[in-house]
N, C-alpha and C positions, 0 to 999 in steps of 0.2 A: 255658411248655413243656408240649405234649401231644401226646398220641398222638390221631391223627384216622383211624377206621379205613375213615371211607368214602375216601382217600385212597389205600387200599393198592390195584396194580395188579390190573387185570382178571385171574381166575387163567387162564383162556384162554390171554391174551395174554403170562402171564408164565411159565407152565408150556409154552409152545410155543417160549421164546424158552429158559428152563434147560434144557428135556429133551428129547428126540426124545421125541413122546407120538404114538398111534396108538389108530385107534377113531373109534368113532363113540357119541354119546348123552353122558351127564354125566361117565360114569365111562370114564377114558382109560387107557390102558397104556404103560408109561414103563420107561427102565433105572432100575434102584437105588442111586443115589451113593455109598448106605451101606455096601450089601457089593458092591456089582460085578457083580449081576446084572441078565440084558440084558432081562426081560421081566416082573418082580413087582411092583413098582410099580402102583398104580393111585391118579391124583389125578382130582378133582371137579371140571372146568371151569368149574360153575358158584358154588360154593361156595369153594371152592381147601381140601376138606379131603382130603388124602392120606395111602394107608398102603400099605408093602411085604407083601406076602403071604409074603414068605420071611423074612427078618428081624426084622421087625414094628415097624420103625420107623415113627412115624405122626403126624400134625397135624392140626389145624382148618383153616388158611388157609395161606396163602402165607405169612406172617411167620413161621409155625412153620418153614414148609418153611424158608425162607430163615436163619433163624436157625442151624438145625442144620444145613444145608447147608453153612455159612461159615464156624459156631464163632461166629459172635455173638452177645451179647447184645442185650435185647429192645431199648432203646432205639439200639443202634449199627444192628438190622437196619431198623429203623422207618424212622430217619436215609436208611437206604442204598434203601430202598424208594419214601422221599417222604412216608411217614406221619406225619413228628414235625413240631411245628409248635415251632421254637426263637424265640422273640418276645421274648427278653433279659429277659423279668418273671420273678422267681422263682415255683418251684412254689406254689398258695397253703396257707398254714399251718392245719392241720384244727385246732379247737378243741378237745383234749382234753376227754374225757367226765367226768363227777364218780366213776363208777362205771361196770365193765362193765356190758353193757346188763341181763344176765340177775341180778345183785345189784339195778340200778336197778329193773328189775319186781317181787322179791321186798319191796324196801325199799316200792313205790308198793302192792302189795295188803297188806302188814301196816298204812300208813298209813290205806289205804281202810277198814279190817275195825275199826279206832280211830274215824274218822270216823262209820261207819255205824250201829258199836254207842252213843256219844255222841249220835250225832241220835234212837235209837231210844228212848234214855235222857229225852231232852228232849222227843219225842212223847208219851212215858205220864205226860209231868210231875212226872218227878224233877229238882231241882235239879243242876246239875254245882256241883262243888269248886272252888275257886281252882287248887288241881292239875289237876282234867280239866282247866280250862280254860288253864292252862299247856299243859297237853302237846297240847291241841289245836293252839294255836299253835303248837306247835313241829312238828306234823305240818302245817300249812301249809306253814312254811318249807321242810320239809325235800321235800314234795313241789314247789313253787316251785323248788325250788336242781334238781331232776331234772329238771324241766320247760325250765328255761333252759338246759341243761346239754348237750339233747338237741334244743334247738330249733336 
């Protein structure tokens, strides 16, 4: 199941067929379904994004218009438009992260600043510890497990 947006109708062709639209150039003038006025409206023929000048109800495309025109929701309006693509497969299942992503960053530069200060340790020719060198491996893993996590 998806939403296929190059799918949604021409707004042209869709906004000529919902509203009485007048005008000329991108931006067209239309009644207001919203509150009943005959002239505030202006939708985007090329874009399909529309907004009332008096009420201030307003969209990006046609699905918004059509959505709130109807009272649907986004996938009923999709459906009703031609945009949803229903292929009997269920939606597919995102991978849960180990960590939000902004923890998994903080986690990856305290690892780094471990890593960096060890290797600068090992440049000047100090021996590591059987502990550094534990906790080194463990800052592998733990970058490894962020790395899979997020691939």
């Amino acid at each position: 199941m998806s939403f296929d947006r190059e799918r949604l109708p021409d707004p042209l062709d869709y906004y000529s067929t919902a509203l009485k639209i007048v005008g000329r150039g991108p931006w067209r003038t239309s009644e207001c379904v919203f509150h009943g006025g005959s002239d505030s409206m202006r939708v985007n023929v090329k874009t399909g994004g529309w907004v009332c000048m008096s009420c201030g109800a307003k969209g990006g495309d046609v699905l918004s218009y059509h959505m709130q025109a109807h009272g649907l929701e986004f996938i009923d309006a999709a459906k009703a438009l031609g945009a949803w693509s229903d292929d009997g497969r269920p939606p597919p299942r995102q991978k849960p992260t180990p960590l939000p992503p902004r923890a998994a960053l903080e986690v990856l530069n305290f690892e780094a600043v471990l890593v960096v200060t060890a290797a600068g340790n090992l440049a000047q020719g100090r021996v590591l510890t059987d502990q550094d060198r534990q906790r080194l491996i463990q800052a592998a893993q733990r970058i490894g497990t962020i790395a899979e996590g997020f691939a």
